[in-house]
C-alpha positions as CSV (number, residue, x, y, z in Angstrom):
1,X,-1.6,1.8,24.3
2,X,0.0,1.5,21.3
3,X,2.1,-1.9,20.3
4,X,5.2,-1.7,18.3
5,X,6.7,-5.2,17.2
6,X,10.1,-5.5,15.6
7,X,11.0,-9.3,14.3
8,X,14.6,-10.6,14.0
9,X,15.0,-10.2,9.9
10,X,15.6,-13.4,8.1
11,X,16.5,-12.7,4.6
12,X,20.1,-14.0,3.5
13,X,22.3,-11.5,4.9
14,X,20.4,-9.0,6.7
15,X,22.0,-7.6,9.5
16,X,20.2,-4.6,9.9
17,X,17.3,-4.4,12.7
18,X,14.3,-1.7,12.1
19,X,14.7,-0.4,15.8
20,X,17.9,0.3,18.2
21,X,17.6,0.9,21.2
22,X,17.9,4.5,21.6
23,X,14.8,5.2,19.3
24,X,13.1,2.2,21.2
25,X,13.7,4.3,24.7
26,X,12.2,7.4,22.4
27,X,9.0,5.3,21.9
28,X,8.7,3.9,24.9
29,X,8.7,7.5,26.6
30,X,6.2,8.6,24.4
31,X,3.5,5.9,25.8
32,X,4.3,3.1,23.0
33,X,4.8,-0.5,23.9
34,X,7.5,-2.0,21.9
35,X,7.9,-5.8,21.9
36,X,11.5,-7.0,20.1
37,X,11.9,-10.4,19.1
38,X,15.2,-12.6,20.5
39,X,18.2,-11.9,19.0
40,X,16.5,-9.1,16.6
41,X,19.3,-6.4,17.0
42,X,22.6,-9.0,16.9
43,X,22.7,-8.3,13.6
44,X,23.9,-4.9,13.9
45,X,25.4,-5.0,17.6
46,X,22.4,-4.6,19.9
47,X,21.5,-7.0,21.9
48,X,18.7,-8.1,24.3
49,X,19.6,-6.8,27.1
50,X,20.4,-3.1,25.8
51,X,16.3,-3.4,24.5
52,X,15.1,-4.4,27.8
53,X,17.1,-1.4,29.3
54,X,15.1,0.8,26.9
55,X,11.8,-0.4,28.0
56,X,11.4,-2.9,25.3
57,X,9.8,-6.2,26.0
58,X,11.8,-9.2,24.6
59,X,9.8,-12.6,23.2
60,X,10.0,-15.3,21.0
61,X,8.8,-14.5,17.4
62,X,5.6,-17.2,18.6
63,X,4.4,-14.1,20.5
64,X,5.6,-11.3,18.8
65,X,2.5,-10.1,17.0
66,X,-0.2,-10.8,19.7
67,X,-2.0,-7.6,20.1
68,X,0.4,-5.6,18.1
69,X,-0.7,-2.7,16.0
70,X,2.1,-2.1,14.3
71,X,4.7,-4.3,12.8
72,X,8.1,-2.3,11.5
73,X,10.6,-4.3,9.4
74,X,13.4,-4.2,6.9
75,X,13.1,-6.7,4.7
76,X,9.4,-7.4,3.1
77,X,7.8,-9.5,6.2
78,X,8.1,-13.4,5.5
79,X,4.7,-15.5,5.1
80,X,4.7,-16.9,9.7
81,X,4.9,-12.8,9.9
82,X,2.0,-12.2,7.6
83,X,0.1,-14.9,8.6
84,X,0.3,-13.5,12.5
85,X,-0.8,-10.3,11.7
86,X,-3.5,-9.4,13.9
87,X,-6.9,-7.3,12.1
88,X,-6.5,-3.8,11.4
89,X,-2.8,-3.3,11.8
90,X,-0.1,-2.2,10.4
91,X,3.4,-2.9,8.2
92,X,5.6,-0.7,7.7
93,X,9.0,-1.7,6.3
94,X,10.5,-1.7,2.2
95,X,7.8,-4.1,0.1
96,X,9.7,-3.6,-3.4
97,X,6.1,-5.1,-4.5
98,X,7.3,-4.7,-8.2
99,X,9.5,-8.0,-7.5
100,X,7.7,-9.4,-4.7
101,X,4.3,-9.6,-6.0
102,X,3.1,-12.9,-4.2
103,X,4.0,-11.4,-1.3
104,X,1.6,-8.5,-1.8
105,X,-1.0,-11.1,-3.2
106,X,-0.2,-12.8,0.3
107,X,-0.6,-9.3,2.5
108,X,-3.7,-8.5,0.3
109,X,-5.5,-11.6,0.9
110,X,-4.6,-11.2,4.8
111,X,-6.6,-7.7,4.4
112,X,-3.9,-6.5,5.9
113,X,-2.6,-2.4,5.7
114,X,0.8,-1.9,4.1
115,X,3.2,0.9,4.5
116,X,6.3,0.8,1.9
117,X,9.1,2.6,2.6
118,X,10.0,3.2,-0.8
119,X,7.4,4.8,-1.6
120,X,7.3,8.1,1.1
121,X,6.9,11.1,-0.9
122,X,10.2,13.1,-2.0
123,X,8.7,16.3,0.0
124,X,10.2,18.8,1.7
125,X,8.2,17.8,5.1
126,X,9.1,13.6,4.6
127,X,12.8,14.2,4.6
128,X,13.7,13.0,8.0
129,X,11.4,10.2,7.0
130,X,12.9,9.1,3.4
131,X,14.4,5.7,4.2
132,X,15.5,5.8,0.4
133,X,17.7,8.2,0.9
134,X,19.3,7.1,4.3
135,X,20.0,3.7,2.8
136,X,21.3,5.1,0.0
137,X,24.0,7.4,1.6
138,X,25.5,4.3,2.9
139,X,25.4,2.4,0.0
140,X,26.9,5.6,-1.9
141,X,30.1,5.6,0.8
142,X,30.6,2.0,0.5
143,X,30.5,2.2,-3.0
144,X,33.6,4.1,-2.9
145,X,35.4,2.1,-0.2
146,X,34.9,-0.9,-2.6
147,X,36.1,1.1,-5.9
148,X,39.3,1.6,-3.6
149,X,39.6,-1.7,-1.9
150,X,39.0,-3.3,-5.6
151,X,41.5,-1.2,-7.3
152,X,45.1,-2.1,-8.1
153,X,45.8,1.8,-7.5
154,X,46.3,4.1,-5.1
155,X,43.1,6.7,-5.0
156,X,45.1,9.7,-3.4
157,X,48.5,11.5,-5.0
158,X,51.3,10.7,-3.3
159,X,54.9,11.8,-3.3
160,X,57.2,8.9,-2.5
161,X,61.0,8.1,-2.7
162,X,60.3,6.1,-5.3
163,X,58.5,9.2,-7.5
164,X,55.1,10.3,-7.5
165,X,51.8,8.7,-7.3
166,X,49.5,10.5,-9.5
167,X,45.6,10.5,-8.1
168,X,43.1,7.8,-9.6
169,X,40.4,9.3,-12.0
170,X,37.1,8.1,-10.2
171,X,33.5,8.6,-12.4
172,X,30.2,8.7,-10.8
173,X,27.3,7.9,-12.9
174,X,24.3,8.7,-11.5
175,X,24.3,12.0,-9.2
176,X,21.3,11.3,-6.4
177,X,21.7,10.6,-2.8
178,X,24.0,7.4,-3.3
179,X,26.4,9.1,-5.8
180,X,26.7,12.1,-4.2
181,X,28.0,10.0,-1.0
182,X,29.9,7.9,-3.3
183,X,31.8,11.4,-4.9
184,X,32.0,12.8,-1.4
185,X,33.8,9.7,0.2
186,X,36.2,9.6,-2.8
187,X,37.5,12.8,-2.9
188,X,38.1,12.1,0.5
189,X,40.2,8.8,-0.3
190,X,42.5,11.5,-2.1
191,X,40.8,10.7,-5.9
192,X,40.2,13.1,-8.6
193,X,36.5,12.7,-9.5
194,X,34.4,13.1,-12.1
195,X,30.4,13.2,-12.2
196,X,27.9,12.8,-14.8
197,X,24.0,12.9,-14.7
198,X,21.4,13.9,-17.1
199,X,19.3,16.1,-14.4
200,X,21.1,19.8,-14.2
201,X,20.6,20.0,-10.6
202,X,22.5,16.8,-10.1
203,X,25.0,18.3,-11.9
204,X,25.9,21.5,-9.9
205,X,25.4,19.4,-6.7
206,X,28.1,17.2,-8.0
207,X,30.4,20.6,-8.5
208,X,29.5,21.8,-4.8
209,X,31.5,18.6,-4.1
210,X,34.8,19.3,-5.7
211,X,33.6,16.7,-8.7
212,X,34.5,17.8,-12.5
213,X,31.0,17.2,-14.2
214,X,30.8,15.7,-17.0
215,X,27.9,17.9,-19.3
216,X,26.0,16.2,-22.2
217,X,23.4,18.3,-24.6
218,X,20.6,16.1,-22.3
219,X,18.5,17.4,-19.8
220,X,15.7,14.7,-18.4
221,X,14.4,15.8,-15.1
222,X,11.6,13.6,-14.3
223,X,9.2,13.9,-11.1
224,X,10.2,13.4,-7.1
225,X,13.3,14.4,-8.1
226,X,14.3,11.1,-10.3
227,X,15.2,11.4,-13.9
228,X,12.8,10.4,-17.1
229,X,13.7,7.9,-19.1
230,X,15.8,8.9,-22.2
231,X,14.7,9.0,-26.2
232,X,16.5,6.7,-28.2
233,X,18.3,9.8,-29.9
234,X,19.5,10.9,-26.6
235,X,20.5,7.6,-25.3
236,X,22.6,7.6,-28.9
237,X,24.0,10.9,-27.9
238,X,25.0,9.5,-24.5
239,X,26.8,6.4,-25.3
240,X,28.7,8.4,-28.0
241,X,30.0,10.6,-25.5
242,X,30.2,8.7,-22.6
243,X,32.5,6.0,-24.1
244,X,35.0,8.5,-25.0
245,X,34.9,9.6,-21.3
246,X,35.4,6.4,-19.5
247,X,38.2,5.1,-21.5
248,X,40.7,7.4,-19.3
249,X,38.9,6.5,-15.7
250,X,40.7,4.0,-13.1
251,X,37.0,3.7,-11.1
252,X,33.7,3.9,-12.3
253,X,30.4,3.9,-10.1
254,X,27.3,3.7,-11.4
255,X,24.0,4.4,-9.3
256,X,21.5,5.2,-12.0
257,X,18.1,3.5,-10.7
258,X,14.6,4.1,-11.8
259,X,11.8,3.5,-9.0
260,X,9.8,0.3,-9.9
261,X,11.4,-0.7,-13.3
262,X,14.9,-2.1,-14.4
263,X,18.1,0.3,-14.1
264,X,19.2,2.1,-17.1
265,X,21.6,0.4,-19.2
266,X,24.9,3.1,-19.0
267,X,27.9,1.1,-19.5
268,X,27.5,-1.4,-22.7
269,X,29.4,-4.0,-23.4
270,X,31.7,-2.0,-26.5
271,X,31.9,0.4,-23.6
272,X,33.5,-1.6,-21.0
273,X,36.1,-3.0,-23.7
274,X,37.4,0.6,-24.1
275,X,38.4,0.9,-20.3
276,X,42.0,-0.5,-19.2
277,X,43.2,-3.1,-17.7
278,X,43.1,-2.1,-14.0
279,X,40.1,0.2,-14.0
280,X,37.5,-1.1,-11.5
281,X,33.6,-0.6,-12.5
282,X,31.2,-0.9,-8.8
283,X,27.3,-0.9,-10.3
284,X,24.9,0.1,-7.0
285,X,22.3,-1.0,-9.5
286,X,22.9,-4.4,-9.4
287,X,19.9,-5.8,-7.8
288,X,17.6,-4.1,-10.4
289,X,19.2,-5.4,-13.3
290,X,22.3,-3.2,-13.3
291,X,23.8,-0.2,-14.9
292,X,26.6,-2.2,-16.8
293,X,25.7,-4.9,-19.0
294,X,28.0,-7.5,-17.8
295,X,27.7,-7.7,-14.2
296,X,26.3,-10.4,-12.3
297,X,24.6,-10.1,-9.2
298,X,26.3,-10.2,-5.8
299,X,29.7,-10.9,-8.6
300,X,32.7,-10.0,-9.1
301,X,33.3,-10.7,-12.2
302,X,36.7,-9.6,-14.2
303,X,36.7,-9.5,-18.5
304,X,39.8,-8.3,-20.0
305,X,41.1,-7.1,-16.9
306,X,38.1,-5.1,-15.9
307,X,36.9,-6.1,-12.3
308,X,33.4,-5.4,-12.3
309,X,31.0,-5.9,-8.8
310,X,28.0,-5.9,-8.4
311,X,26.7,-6.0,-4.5
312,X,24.1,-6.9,-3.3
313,X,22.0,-5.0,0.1
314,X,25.2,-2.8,0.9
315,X,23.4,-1.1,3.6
316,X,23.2,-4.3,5.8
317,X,27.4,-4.5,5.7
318,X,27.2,-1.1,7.7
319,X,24.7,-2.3,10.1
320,X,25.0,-0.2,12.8
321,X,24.8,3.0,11.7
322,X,22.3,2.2,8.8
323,X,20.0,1.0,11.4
324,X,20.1,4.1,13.4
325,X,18.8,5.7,10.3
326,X,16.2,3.4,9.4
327,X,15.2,3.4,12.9
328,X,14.8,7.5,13.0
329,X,13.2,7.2,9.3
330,X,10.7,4.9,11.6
331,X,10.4,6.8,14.3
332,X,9.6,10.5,12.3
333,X,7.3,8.2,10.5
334,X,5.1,7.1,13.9
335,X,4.5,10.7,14.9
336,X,1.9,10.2,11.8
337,X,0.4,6.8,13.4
338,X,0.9,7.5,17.2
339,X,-0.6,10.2,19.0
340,X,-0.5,10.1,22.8
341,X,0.8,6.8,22.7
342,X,-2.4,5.3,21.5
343,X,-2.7,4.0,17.4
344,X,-3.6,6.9,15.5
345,X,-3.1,6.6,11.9
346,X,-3.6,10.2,10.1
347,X,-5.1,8.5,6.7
348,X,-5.7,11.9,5.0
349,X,-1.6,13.0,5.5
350,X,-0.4,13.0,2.2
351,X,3.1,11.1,3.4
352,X,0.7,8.5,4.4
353,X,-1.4,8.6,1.6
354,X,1.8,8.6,-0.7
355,X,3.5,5.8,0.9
356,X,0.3,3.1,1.7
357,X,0.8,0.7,-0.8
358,X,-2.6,-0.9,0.4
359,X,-5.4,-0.6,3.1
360,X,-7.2,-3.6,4.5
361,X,-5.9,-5.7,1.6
362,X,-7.3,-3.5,-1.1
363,X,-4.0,-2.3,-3.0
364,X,-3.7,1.7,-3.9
365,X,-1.1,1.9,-5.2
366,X,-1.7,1.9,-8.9
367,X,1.7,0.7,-10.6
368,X,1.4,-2.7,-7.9
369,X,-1.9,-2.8,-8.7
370,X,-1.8,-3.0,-12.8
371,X,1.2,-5.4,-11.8
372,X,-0.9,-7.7,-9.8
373,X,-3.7,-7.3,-12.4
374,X,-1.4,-8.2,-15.0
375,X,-0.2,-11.0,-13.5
């Protein structure tokens, strides 16, 4: 039988838990054992006793690991996790080895097998699998609840005794999972929004959702569905135009992100001095350097009346339901390293292959592995 441990996360303000109880009861059923440490789901709301119900055992982190196969996380697994591991199983959480690289020096010298959940293949057949995505459409909605919360203006029109409200003008930079949430959510707060992205299909998906796009002479569709990086002439083209399009917004949201490198530089610093007082600039990017030059990490920072915030892990502020998602992500996933209840990794599976960042410590991914080379 099959082991399945899930560890209470302790990074700075996690809240999220990789299992809940209803996709524990799910595993369970299927002839998987699933052993959840104390306290693992308070985080987002769960607590021991709703795991037990589902069939889960419930131990101290001491004996979370002993005889497990299979150890799903959140956050990168901390150094008592790694050193626990027992030989020949499995991680499976987000690594983000690109800024974590003594942790994968640490899991690679453990010879232990890595699944990153960041790196699932944008497929067709992976959807129900891409954690990327499902973190990202919370992130996109609170985005805009934060772009509203932060603003010193009403997002929908309204018509008052004292006149009439007219709507905010809300601009989403950056049209992939997250800003597409984030366009979605405004429109329902009652904005008028405007989107801009340099991949066409981004663009009409952005229309589909009531958004005004904003259309530059630039087309960069990259692979797995992200966009290339620019020339210099078109990044000249696109801060010409660009800053004459921001200047009129009350809200701007940038998600622009680039898989494994530092976000794309989109709102420069003669940029954000063209924007009024008021206006209200949320950057999703923040934690890979950031899509506006001036903001700080985890910061709300305000120059010249600009507010400008940059959070940090929004996903964990919605606990609940971003668990849920990361848990069925998880779950789809194990129906590729489960079979009948017993561990039964399909290596050749090209989701598998695409998203093993190593195998019994030998890295195969080749961008960590240059990284760790280079290092």
């Amino acid at each position: 039988m099959v082991t399945i441990a899930v560890p209470k996360e302790r990074a700075p303000g996690e809240r999220r838990v990789a299992l809940v109880p209803e996709v524990v009861a799910r595993l369970v059923k299927g002839g998987a054992r699933v052993r959840v440490e104390k306290g693992a789901g308070e985080g987002a709301y769960h607590l021991d006793a709703a795991y037990q119900e589902a069939g889960a055992e419930v131990v101290e982190r001491g004996e979370l690991l002993k005889g497990a196969n299979l150890l799903f996380t959140v956050q990168p697994p901390p150094e008592d996790l790694i050193g626990a591991l027992e030989p020949g199983a499995i991680v499976v959480g987000f690594v983000q080895a690109h800024k974590n690289l003594d942790l994968v020096k640490a899991l690679s010298a453990k010879k232990a097998t890595v699944i990153a959940m960041e790196l699932i293949p944008r497929i067709t057949r992976a959807q129900s699998m891409d954690a990327l995505s499902s973190q990202a459409t919370v992130a996109g909605y609170l985005a805009a609840i934060h772009a509203a919360r932060l603003s010193p203006r009403f997002f929908p029109m309204l018509t008052t005794a004292a006149g009439t409200i007219r709507p905010a003008k809300v601009m989403v930079m950056g049209v992939g999972v997250a800003g597409l949430m984030a366009i979605a959510t405004a429109k329902r707060l009652g904005a008028q929004v405007f989107a801009y992205d340099v991949r066409k299909a981004a663009v009409e998906q952005a229309l589909s959702l009531g958004a005004k796009p904003i259309e530059l002479p630039i087309s960069a569709e990259g692979e797995g569905g992200y966009a290339r990086e620019l020339t210099e002439e078109e990044k000249r083209i696109q801060h010409e135009a660009l800053r004459e399009h921001v200047a009129g917004m009350d809200a701007i949201i940038t998600t622009a992100q680039v898989p494994g490198r530092r976000a794309p530089i989109l709102l420069t610093e003669d940029m954000v001095e063209r924007l009024k007082p008021g206006t209200v600039v949320v950057d999703l990017a923040a934690e890979s350097g950031g899509n506006c030059v001036l903001t700080k990490p985890g910061e709300v920072v305000e120059v010249r009346g600009v507010r400008i915030y940059g959070p940090l892990n929004l996903p964990s502020e919605l606990s609940v339901h971003a668990s849920e998602m990361y848990a069925k992500n998880l779950l789809n996933l194990s129906g590729l390293l489960i079979e009948k209840g017993e561990f039964a990794p399909k290596w050749e599976d090209e989701i598998v292959q695409g998203a093993l960042l190593m195998r019994e410590g030998e890295i195969l991914h080749g961008p960590t592995k240059a990284l760790v080379g280079g290092a």
